[in-house]
N, CA, C and O atoms as a GROMACS GRO file, in nm:
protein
  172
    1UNK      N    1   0.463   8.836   2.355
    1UNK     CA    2   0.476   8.874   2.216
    1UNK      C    3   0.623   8.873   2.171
    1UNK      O    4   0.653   8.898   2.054
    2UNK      N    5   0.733   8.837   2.286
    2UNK     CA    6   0.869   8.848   2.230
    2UNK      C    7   0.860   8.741   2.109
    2UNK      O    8   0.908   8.781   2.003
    3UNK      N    9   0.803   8.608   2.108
    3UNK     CA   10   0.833   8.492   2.014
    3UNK      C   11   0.805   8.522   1.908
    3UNK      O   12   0.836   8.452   1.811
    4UNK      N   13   0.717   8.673   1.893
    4UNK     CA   14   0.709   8.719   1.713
    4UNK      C   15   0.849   8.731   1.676
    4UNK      O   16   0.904   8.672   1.583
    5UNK      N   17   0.911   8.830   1.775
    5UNK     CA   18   1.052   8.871   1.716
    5UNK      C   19   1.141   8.805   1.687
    5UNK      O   20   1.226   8.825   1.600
    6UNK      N   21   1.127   8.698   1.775
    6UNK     CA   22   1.236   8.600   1.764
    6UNK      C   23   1.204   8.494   1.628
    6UNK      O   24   1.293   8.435   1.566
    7UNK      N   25   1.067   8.488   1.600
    7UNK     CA   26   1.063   8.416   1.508
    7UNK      C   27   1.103   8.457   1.350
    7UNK      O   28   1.145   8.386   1.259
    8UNK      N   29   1.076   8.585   1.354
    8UNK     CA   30   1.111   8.699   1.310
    8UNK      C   31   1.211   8.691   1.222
    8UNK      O   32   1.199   8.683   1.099
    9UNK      N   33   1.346   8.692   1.308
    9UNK     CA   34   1.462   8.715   1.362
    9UNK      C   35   1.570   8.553   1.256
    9UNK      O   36   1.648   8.541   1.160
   10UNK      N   37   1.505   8.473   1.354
   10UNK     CA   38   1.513   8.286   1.295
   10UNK      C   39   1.517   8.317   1.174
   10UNK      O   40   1.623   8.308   1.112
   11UNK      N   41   1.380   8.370   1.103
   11UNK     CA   42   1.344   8.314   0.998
   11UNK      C   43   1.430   8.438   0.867
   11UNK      O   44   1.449   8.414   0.748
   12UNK      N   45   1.455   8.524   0.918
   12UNK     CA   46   1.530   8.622   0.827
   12UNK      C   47   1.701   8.580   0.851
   12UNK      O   48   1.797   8.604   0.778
   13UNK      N   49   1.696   8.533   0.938
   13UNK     CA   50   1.898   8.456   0.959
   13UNK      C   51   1.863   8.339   0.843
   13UNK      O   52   1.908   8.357   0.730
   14UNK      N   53   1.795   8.237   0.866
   14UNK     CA   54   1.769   8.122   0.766
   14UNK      C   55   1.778   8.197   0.629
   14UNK      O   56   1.864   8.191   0.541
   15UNK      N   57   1.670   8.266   0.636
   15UNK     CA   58   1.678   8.313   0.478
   15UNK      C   59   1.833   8.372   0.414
   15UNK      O   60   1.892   8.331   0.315
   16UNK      N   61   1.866   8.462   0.492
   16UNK     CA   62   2.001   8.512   0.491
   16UNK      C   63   2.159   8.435   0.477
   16UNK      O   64   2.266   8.475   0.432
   17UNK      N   65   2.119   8.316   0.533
   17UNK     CA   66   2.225   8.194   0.536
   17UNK      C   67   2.180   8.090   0.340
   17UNK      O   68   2.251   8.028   0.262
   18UNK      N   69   2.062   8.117   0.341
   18UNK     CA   70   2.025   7.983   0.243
   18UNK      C   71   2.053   8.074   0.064
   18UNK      O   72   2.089   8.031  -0.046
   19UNK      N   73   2.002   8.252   0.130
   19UNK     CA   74   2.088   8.310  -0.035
   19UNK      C   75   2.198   8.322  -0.025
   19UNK      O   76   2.256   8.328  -0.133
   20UNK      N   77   2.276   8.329   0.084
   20UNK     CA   78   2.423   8.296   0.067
   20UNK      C   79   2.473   8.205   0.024
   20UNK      O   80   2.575   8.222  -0.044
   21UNK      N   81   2.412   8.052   0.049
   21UNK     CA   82   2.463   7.918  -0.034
   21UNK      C   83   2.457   7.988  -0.157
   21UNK      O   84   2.559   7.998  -0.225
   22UNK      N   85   2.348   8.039  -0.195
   22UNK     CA   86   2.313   8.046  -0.339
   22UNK      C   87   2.413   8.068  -0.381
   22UNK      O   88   2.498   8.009  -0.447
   23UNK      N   89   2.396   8.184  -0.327
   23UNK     CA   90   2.537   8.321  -0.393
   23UNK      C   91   2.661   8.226  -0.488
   23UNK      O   92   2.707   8.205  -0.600
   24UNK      N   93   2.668   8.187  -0.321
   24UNK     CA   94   2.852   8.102  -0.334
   24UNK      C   95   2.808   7.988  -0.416
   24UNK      O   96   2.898   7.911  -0.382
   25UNK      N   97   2.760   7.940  -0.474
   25UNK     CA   98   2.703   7.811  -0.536
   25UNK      C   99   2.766   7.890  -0.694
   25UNK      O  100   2.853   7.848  -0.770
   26UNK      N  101   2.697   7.994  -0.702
   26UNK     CA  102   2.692   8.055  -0.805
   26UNK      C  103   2.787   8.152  -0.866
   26UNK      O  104   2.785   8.205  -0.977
   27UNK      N  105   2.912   8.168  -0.719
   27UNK     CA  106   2.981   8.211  -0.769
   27UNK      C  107   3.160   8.178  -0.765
   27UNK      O  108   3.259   8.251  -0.772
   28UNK      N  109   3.130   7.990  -0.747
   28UNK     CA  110   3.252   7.939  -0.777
   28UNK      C  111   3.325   7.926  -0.886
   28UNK      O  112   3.254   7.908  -0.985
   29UNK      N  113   3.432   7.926  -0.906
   29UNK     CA  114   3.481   7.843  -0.995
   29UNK      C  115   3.425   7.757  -1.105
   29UNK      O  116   3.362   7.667  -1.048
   30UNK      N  117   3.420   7.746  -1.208
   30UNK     CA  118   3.374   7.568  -1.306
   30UNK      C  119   3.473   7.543  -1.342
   30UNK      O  120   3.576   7.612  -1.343
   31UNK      N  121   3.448   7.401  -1.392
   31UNK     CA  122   3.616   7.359  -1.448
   31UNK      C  123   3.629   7.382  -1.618
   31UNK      O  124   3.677   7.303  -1.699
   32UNK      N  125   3.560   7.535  -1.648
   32UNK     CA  126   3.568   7.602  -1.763
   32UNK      C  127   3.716   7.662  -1.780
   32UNK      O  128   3.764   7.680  -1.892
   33UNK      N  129   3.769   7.684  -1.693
   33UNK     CA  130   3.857   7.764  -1.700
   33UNK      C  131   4.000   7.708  -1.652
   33UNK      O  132   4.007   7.623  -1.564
   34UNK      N  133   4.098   7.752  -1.707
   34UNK     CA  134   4.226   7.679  -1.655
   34UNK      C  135   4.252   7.736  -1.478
   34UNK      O  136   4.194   7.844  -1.467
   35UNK      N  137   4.301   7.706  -1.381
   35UNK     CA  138   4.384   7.726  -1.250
   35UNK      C  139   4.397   7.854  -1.272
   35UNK      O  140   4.315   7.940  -1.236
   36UNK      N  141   4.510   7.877  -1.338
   36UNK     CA  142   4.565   8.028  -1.356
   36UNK      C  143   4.497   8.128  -1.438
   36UNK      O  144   4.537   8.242  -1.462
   37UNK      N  145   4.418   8.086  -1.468
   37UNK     CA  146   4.309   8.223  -1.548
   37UNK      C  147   4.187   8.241  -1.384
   37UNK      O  148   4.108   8.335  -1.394
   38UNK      N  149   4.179   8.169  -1.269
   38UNK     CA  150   4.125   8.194  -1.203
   38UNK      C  151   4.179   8.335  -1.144
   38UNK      O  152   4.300   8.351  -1.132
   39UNK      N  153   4.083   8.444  -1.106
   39UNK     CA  154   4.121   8.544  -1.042
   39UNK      C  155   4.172   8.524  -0.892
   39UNK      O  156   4.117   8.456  -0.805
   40UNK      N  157   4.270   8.586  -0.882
   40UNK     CA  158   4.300   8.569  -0.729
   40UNK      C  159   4.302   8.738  -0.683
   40UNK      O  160   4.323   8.836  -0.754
   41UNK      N  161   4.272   8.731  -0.531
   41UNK     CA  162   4.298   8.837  -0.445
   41UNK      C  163   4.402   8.900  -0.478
   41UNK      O  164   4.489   8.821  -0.514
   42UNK      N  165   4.442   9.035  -0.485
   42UNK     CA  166   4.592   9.113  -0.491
   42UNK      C  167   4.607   9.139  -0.352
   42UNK      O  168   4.514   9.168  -0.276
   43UNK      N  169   4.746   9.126  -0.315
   43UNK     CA  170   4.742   9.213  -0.198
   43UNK      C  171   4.768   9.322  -0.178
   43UNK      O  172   4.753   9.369  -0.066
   0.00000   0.00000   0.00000
């Protein structure tokens, strides 16, 4: 019965990896905006 878990396991990493594309898909940049109006990190 381990291969439930593991399948489990697979299939919630996949999912976890494929809304992350999303995410980042969604939360680049467009070329709406000039360079310097992009937000950057402070340190």
């Amino acid at each position: 019965m381990w291969y439930f878990t593991w399948v489990l396991g697979l299939g919630l990493a996949v999912g976890f990896g494929i809304l992350n594309g999303i995410w980042h898909e969604f939360h680049l940049p467009t070329g709406e905006t000039a360079p310097d109006e992009v937000e950057r990190p402070r340190p």
